[in-house]
N, C-alpha and C positions, 0 to 999 in steps of 0.2 A: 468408347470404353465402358464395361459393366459399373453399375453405381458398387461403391464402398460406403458401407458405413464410418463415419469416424468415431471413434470408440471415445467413453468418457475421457475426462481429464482431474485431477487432483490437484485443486489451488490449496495454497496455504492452509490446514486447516485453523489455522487460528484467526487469522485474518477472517477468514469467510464464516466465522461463527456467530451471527450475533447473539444468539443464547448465549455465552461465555462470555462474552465482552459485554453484553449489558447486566449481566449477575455480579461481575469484579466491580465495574463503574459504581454499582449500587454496595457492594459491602466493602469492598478492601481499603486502606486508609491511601491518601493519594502517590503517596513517597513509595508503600511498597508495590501498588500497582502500576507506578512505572518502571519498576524495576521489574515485575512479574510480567508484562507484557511485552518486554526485550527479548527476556528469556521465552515466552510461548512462540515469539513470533521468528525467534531461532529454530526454536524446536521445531516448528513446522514448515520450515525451509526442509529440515534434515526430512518428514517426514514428507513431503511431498517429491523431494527428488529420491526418493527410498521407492518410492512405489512402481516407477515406469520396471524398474530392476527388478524387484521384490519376483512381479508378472514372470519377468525372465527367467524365476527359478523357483516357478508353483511343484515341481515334483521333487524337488531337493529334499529330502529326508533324513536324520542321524541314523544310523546304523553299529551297529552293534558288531565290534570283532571280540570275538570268545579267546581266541587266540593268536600265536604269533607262527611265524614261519619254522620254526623250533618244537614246537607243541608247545609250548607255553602258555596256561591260561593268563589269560591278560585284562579281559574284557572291559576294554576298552572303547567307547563312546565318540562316535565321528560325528560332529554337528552340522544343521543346514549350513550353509556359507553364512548367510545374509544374520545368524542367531551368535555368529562370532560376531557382528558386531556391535550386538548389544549391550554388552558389559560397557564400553565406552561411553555408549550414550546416556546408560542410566544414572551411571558413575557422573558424568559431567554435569547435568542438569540436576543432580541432586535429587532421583524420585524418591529415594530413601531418603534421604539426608534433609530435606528441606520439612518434612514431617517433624524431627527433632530438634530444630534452629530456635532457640530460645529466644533469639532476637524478635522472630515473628511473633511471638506470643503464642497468643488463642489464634491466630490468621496463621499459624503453619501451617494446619490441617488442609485449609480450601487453599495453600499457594501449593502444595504436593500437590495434591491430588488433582488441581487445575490444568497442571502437568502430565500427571499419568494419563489423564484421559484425553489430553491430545496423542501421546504417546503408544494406548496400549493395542489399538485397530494397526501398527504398525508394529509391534513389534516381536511377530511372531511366534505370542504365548509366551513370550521373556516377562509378560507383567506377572504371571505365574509365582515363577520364587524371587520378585522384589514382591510382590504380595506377602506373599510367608516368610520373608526376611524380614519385613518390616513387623510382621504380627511377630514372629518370634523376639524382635529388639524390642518392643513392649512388654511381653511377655518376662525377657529378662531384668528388665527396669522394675517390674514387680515383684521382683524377689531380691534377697539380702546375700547372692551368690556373688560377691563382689568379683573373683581371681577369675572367673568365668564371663563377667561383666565386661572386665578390663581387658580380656582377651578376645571376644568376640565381636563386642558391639562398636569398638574403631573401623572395624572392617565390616562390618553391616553397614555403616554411614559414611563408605571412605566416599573420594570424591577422584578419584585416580581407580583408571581398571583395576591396574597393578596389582591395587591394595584393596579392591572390592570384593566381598564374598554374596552369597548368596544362602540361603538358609532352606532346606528342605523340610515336608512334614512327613511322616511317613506314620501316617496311620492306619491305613485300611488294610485288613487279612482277609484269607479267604472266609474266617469264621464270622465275616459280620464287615460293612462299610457304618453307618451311623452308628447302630451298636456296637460302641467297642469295647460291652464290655467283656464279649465273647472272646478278646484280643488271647493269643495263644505263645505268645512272644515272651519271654521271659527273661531275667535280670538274676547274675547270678555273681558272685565273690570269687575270685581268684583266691592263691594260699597269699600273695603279698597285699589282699584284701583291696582289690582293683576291678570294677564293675565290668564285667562282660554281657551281649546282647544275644540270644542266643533264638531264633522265630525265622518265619518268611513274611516280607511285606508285600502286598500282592499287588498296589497298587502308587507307586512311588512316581510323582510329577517333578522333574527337574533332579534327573539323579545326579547331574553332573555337580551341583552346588557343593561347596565345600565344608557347607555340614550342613545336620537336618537334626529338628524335634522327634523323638518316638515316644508312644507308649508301652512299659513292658510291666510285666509283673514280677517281683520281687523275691525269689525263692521263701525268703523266709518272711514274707510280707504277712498280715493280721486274716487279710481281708480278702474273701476269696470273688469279690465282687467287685464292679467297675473303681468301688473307691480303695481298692489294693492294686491298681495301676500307680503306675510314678510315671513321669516325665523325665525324659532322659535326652543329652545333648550328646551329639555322637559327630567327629571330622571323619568320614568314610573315606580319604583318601591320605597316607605319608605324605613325609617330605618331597617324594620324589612321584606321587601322582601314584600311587599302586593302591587298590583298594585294599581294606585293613579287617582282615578275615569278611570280606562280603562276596557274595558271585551273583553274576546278574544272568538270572534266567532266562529273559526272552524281553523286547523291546513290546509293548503294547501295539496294536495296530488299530488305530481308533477313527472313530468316524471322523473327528476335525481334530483339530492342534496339533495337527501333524508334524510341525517345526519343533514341538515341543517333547524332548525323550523324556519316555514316562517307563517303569520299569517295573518286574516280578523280581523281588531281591530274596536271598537267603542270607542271613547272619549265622555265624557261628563261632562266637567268640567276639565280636567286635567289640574293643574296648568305650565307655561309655561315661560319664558322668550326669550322676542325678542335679536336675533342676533345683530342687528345692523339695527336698522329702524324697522319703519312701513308702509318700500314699500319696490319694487325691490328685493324679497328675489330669485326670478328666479335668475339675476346675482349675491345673495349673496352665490349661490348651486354652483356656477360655478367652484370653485375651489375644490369640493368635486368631479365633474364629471374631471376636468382632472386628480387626482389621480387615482379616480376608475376605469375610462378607461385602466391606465395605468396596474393596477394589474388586471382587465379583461385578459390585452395581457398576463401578466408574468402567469397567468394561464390556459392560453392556451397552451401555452409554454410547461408549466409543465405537464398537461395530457397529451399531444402529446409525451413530451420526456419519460414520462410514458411507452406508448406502445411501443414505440420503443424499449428501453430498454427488455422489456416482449418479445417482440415479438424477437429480436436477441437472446435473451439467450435460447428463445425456438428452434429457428433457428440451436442452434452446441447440442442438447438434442431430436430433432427428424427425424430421418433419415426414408427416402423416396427413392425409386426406389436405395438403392443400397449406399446411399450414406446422407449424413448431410443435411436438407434442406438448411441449410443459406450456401451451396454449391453448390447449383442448380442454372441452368446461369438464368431463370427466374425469380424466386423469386429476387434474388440476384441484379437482373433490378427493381424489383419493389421498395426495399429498398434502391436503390439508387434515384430514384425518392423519394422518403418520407423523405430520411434524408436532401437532398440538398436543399426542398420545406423548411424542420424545420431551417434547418442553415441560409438561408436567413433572416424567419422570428425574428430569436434569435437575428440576427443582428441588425434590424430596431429597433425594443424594447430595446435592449441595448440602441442606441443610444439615442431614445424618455428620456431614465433616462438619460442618460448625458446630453441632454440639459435643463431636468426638473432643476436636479443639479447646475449648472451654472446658469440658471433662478433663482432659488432661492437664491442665491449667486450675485445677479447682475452682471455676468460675461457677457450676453449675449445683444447684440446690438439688435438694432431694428430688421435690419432682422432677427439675427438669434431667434429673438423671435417668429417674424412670423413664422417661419419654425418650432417653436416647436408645436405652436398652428396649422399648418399643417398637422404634423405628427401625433398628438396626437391622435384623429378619426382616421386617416388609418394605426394607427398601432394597435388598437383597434377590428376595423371593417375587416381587412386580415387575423390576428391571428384567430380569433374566428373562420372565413369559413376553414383555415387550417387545426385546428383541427378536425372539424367533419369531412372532408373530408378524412381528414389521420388517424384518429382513424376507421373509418369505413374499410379504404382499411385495415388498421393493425387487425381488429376484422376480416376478410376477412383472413387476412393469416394467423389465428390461425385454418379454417378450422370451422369444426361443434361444437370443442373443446369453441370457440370464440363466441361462440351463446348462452353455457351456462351460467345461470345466476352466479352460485359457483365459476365457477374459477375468478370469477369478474373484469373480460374484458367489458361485455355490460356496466358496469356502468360508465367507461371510456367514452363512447359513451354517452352516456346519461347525463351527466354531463355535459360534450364541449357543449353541443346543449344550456345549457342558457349563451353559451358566447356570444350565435351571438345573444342574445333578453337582455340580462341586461347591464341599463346603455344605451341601445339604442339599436334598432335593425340596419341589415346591410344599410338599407335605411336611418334610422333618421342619420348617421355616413355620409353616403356619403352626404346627404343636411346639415350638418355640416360642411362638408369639403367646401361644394357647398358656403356657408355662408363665410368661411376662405378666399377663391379663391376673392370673390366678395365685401367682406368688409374690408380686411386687406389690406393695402396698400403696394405691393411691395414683397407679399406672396410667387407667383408664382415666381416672378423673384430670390426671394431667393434662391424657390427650384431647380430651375434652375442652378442656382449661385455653390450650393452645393451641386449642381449633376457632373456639370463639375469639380470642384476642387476634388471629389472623383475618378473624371475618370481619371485624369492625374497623381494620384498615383497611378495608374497599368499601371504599366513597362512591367513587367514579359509577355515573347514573350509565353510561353502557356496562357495566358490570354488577347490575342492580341482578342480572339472572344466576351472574356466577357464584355473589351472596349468597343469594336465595337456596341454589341447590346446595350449598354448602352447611348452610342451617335444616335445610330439611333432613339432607344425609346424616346430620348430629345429633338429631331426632332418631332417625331409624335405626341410629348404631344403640343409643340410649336403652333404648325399647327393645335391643338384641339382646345385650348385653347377658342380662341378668340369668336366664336360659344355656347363655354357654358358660357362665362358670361353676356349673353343676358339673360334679366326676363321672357322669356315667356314660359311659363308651357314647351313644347313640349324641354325646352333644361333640365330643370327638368330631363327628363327619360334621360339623357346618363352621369348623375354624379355618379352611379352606378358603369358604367363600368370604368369612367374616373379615379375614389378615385382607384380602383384596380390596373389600369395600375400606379399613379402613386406611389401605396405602394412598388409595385412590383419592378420596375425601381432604386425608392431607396435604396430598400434592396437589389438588386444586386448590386451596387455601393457601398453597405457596405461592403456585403460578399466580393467584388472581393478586396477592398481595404483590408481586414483583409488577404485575401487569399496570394495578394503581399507579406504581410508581412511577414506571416506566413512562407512560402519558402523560405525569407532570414534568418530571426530570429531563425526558429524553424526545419527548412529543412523538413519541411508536404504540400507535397502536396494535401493531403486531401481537404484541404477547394478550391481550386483551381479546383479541379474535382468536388464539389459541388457546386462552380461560374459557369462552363462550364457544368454540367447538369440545372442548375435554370435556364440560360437563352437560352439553347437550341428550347424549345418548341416560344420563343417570348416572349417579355416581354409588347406589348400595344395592347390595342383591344380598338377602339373608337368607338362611336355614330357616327350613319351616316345618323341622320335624323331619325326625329315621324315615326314611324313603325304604318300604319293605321290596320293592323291587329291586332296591341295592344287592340285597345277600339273594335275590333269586337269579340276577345275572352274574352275580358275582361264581355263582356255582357253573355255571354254563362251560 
C-alpha cells in the first residue's frame, strides 16, 4: 500500500507549553496558580478536541440574507457553526470577566489573558469582540455614565452565554481608517431630544454583538475637527433581534478571519447615547485601543504558538533522509530560530499585562506608567510582524503539505496578517510610540531605567553575552534618541526602525531575566539558550539619516 503521511496532532495546549507554565510558576501567588492552571488545563482540553472538528469545517463562512421569503429586508447574519459556540466558552472561563475580578488584584491581568491566549488560535476570531468588549468595559469604568454602566457592563462580564454580550467598534469610513478625523458620520437630536446616528461605517468587525462604540460628530458640536467627534454607545439590534434603523450592505470578503462577519453598514436614524460628552470622543476610544492592542499581541502569540506546536509534532511523525525530521541539524536551526524569536515576544506581552494590572490597581508610579503607555504599541506592533514572519517560515517547514488549503495551515498565515493592520497598522504603532517618546515626560528615561534594573538580575555567567548585548543595545538607543525627537518629517522615517530596536532590547531583558531564573528555580536551561539565540543576530538597527532614494522610489 502507498505511504500516507500522518498529519500533525494538537496536544493540550496548556500542558504542552512550557513558556506559560514557567512565566505563572515564577509570578503568580501559589493559591491562585493552582486555581489558574485547572482552569488552562480545561481550557485546553476544550481547545484540543475543537480542532480535529474546526479542520472539518475550514470553508464554513456567515453569510448574509438581505431578505426574507416575503421581500422583507431583514438582514440577517448566519454564523460559521463552530463561532456559535463561542459565546459559551468565553462566558464560562471568564475571558472578560476574570480581567475585572477584584479578588485577583494586580494578577487579574496575567490570569485573562493567560487564558485568552490559550484560547484565541481557536477561536475563530471570537477573540475579536471579547477584545473590544473588554476595552469598551474599561472604557466605561472611565467615565461617570453610571445608568449606562449599570446597564451594559453586567453583561460585558456575565459568566452565562445567556447573559453575555459582546461590544463592537465601529470606526473606520470610507473617509479615512487611522484618520478618523475625516469620520463623516454624524449625531443628531430628535424633537423628544433623543440622539440619532446618522453615516456609513465601512468597516465593522463582529456586527453581530449586541452593541458597539462609534464615533460621530455632533450637529451642533464646537469643533469642526477630530476633537468635535463624541463617542457614542449604540444596541444595533431590539428586543426581538431586528436591527434598529441599520442596513447591512455587503459582508466583507477578506484575506483571513473568515469566521469572523465583518460588515459595510449604513445608519439612518439609529438611536444612540453619548459616552461621556459631546467632544473629545477620539480620547474617550483611548482606552478601548490600549486593551485591543494588547489582545492584538496575545493573539499573535497564539497563532505563532499554534504553528509551532503543528509544526514539532509534525517534525517526530515525518521522517526524511533516513531519519525524524525534527532530528535533522537544519531544520532543528531553524526551530530554534522561531521558538527563541516567540519566547522573547511572550515575554514583553506578559509583561505589557502586568503593568496594565498594576495600572489599574494604582500600583504604578508615574514612570512606570509612562513605560506601560510605551510598551503598549511596541508590543503590539512586534508581535504582529513576528507572526507572519514565523508562521510563513513554519508554513515553509510543512513543505508542499503547508500550502494546502485542508490541512489548515495557510489559514494560520492568513489570519496573523490582520495583526499587523487592526487597531493600527506597523507605522500608525511606531508614530505612536514616536508620540509616547516626545510627549510623555520621562518615557524614555523610564525605559531606560527598566532596562538596566532587568540587566542586573542576569547573574548567570552563560548569560554573561545576553547582558552584554542588552547593555550595548541601551547604549545605541541612548545615542539614537536625541535625533528622533526632533519635529521634522525626515526624523519621522526612522521611528519604524527605532519602536523595533526598542521592543526587541526589552524583550530580551525579560527573556534573559526569566531565563536567570529559570536556572535557579527550575534547573531549564531552556530559556537561556533562547536568551542567547534572540540576541545573537543584534538587538538595534537605527536611522541614520532621510534616505534621498526614499522619495525617488517612492515616485516610481
Amino acid at each position: 500500500m502507498a505511504f500516507v503521511q500522518a498529519p500533525p496532532e494538537l496536544a493540550n495546549p496548556f500542558s504542552s507549553d512550557r513558556v506559560l507554565r514557567s512565566y505563572l510558576r515564577r509570578t503568580m501567588p501559589p493559591a491562585m496558580l493552582e486555581t489558574l492552571e485547572s482552569e488552562a488545563m480545561a481550557l485546553g482540553e476544550i481547545v484540543s478536541d475543537l480542532y480535529p472538528k474546526q479542520l472539518q469545517a475550514l470553508d464554513e463562512q456567515p453569510r448574509l440574507i438581505q431578505w426574507d421569503a416575503w421581500g422583507n429586508r431583514v438582514d440577517r447574519i448566519e454564523l460559521a457553526p463552530y463561532w456559535q459556540q463561542m459565546p459559551e466558552i468565553a462566558a464560562h472561563f471568564g475571558l472578560v470577566a476574570h480581567g475585572y475580578d477584584k479578588d485577583k488584584g494586580a494578577h487579574a491581568r496575567i490570569y485573562q489573558f493567560s487564558l485568552a491566549y490559550l484560547y484565541a488560535a481557536a477561536s475563530e476570531f471570537y477573540g475579536c469582540p471579547l477584545a473590544m468588549t473588554d476595552g469598551a468595559t474599561r472604557t466605561l469604568f472611565e467615565t461617570t455614565n453610571r445608568p449606562l454602566i449599570e446597564r451594559a457592563v453586567p453583561h460585558f462580564l456575565a459568566r452565562e452565554a445567556d447573559s453575555l454580550w459582546t461590544c463592537g467598534q465601529w470606526m473606520t469610513e470610507t473617509s479615512g481608517g487611522s484618520d478618523v478625523s475625516a469620520s463623516e458620520t454624524i449625531a443628531s437630536r430628535d424633537d423628544q431630544g433623543r440622539w440619532q446616528i446618522y453615516g456609513r461605517k465601512w468597516f465593522t468587525s463582529a456586527t453581530t454583538s449586541e452593541a458597539a462604540l462609534l464615533l460621530a460628530r455632533p450637529e451642533s458640536g464646537e469643533h469642526s475637527d477630530a476633537d468635535g467627534l463624541a463617542l457614542f454607545y449604540v444596541e444595533p439590534r431590539d428586543e426581538h433581534g431586528r436591527l434598529r434603523q441599520i442596513e447591512i450592505d455587503q459582508l466583507k470578503n477578506k484575506l483571513g478571519t473568515r469566521k469572523l462577519p465583518t460588515a459595510e453598514l449604513r445608519l439612518f436614524g439609529t438611536p444612540a447615547e453619548p459616552v461621556n460628552g459631546l467632544s473629545h470622543g477620539v480620547r474617550g476610544i483611548a482606552p478601548v485601543l490600549n486593551i485591543t492592542r494588547l489582545w492584538n499581541a496575545y493573539t499573535a502569540l497564539s497563532l505563532y504558538r499554534r504553528g509551532l506546536q503543528l509544526l514539532q509534532d509534525y517534525g517526530s511523525r515525518r521522517n526524511v533522509f533516513g531519519k525524524a525530521l525534527g532530528r535533522q541539524p537544519l531544520h532543528r536551526d531553524t526551530m530554534a530560530d522561531l521558538l527563541a524569536e516567540f519566547e522573547a515576544g511572550f515575554h514583553l506581552t506578559m509583561h505589557v499585562a502586568e503593568l496594565l494590572g498594576k495600572q489599574e490597581h494604582g500600583l504604578l508610579d508615574e514612570s512606570h506608567s509612562a513605560l506601560w503607555r510605551l510598551l503598549t504599541p511596541l508590543a503590539k506592533l512586534w508581535t504582529a510582524k513576528q507572526a507572519v514572519t514565523g508562521l510563513s517560515e513554519i508554513i515553509e517547514g510543512f513543505g508542499g503539505a503547508g500550502y494546502v488549503e485542508s490541512t489548515g495551515l495557510p489559514a494560520l498565515l492568513r489570519d496573523a496578517q490582520v495583526l499587523t493592520i487592526w487597531e493600527g497598522t506597523t507605522n500608525v504603532m511606531a508614530l505612536d510610540v514616536l508620540r509616547v517618546l516626545r510627549g510623555t515626560e520621562g518615557a524614555f528615561t523610564a525605559y531606560q531605567t527598566a532596562l538596566r534594573g532587568l540587566a542586573a538580575q542576569i547573574s548567570a555567567q552563560e548569560l554573561l553575552p545576553v547582558r552584554e548585548a542588552i547593555l550595548a543595545a541601551s547604549k545605541s538607543l541612548n545615542e539614537g534618541m536625541p535625533s528622533l525627537l526632533r519635529s521634522d518629517d525626515d526624523r519621522q522615517s526612522g521611528a519604524r526602525t527605532f519602536a523595533i530596536a526598542l521592543a526587541r532590547t526589552m524583550a530580551a531583558a525579560l527573556l534573559g531575566r526569566h531565563a536567570d531564573w529559570s536556572m535557579r528555580a527550575e534547573n531549564d536551561r531552556r530559556p537561556a539558550a533562547a536568551a542567547r539565540r534572540f540576541v545573537r543576530p543584534g538587538l538595534v538597527k537605527l536611522f541614520e539619516g532621510h534616505d534621498p532614494d526614499a522619495d525617488l522610489l517612492a515616485e516610481d
